[in-house]
One Martini backbone bead per residue (centre of mass of N, CA, C, O) as a GRO file, in nm:
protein
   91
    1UNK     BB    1  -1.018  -4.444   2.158
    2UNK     BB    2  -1.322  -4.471   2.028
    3UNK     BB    3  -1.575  -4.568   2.171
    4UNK     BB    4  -1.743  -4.690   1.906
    5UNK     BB    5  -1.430  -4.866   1.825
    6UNK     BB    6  -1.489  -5.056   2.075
    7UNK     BB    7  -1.524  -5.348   2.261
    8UNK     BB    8  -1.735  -5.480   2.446
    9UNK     BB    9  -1.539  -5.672   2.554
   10UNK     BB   10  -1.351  -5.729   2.779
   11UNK     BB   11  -1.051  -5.741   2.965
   12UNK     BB   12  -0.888  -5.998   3.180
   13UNK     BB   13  -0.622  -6.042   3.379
   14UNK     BB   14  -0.340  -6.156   3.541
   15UNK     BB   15  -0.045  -6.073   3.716
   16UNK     BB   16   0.209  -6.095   3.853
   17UNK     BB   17   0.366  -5.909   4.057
   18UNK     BB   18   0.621  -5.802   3.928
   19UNK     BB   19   0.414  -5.686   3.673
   20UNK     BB   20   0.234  -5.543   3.863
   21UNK     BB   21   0.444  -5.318   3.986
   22UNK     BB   22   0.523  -5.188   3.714
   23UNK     BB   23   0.247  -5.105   3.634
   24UNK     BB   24   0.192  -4.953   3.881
   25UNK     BB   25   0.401  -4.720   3.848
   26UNK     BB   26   0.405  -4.635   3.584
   27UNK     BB   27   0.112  -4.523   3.595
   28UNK     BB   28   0.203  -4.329   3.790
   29UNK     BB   29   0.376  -4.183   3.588
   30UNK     BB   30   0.140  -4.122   3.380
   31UNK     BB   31  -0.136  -4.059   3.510
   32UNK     BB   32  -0.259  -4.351   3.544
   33UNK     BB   33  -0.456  -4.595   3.554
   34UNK     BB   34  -0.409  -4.919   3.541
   35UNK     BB   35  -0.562  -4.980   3.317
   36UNK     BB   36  -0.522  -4.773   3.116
   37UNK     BB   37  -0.225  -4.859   3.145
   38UNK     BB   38  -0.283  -5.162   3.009
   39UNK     BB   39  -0.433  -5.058   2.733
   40UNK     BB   40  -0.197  -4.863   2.658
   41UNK     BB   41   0.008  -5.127   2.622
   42UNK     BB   42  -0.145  -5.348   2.469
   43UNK     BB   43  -0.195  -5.158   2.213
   44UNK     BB   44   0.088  -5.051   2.146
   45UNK     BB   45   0.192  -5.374   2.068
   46UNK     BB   46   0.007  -5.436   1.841
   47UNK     BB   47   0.062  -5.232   1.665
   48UNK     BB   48   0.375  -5.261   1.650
   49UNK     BB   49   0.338  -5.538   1.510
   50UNK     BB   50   0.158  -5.453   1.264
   51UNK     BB   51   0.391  -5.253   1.162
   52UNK     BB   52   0.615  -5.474   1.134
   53UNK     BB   53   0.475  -5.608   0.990
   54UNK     BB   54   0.418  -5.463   0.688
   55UNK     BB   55   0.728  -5.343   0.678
   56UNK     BB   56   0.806  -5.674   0.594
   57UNK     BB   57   0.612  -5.671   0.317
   58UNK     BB   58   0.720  -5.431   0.192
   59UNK     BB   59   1.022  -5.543   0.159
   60UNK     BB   60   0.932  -5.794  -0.013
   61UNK     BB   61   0.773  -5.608  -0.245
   62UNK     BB   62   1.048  -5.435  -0.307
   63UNK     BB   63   1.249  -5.698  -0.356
   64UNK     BB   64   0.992  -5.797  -0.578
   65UNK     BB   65   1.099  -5.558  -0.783
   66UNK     BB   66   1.389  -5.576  -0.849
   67UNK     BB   67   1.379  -5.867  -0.941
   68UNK     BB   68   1.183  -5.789  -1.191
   69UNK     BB   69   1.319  -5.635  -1.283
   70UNK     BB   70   1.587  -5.773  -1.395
   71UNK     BB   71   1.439  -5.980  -1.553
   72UNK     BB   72   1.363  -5.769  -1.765
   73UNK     BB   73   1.598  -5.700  -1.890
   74UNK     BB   74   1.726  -5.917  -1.959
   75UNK     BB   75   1.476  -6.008  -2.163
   76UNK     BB   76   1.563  -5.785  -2.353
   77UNK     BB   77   1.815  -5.857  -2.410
   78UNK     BB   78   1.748  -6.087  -2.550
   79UNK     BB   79   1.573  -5.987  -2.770
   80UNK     BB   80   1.753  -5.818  -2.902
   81UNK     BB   81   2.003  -6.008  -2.955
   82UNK     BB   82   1.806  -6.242  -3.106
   83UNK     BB   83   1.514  -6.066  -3.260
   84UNK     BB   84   1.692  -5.797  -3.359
   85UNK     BB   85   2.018  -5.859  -3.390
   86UNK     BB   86   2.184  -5.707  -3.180
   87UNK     BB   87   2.472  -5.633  -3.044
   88UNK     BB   88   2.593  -5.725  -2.728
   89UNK     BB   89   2.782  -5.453  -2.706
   90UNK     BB   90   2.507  -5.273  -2.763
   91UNK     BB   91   2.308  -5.333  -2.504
   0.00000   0.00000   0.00000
C-alpha cells in the first residue's frame, strides 16, 4: 500500500498467546517483522472478503439477468400468440 493512501490512524490490538505466537512464526517465515505481518494478514483477509462480497452480488446479477430474458422471452411468445396472431406451434 502506498504511503499516501494509508490512513494515519495506527491499529493495534493484543491477541491471545496462541494467536501471538502462530503470528510471530509466519512473520519468521515471511522475513516481515511482526507488525508488518499482521498489517499484511488483515489487509489480505478484508480484500479477500470485499472480493467474495462483490463475486457475490456479481453471482446474484448474473442470475437476474438469467431470469430477465426468461421472462422477456415468455413475454414476447404471448405478444405472437395473442396479438400477433402467429399460431403457437409456430412460435
Amino acid at each position: 500500500m502506498r504511503p499516501s493512501t494509508q490512513s494515519k490512524t495506527p491499529i493495534s490490538f493484543r491477541l491471545p498467546r496462541l494467536l501471538y505466537s502462530l503470528l510471530q512464526s509466519h512473520a519468521e517465515q515471511s522475513g516481515l517483522s511482526i507488525h508488518a505481518c499482521a498489517r499484511d494478514l488483515v489487509t489480505a483477509e478484508l480484500q479477500a472478503e470485499h472480493k467474495r462480497e462483490l463475486e457475490l452480488r456479481l453471482n446474484e446479477i448474473s442470475q437476474e439477468a438469467v431470469d430477465l430474458r426468461h421472462d422477456l422471452s415468455t413475454v414476447i411468445e404471448l405478444i405472437l400468440i395473442n396479438i400477433a396472431n402467429i399460431p403457437e406451434a409456430q412460435v
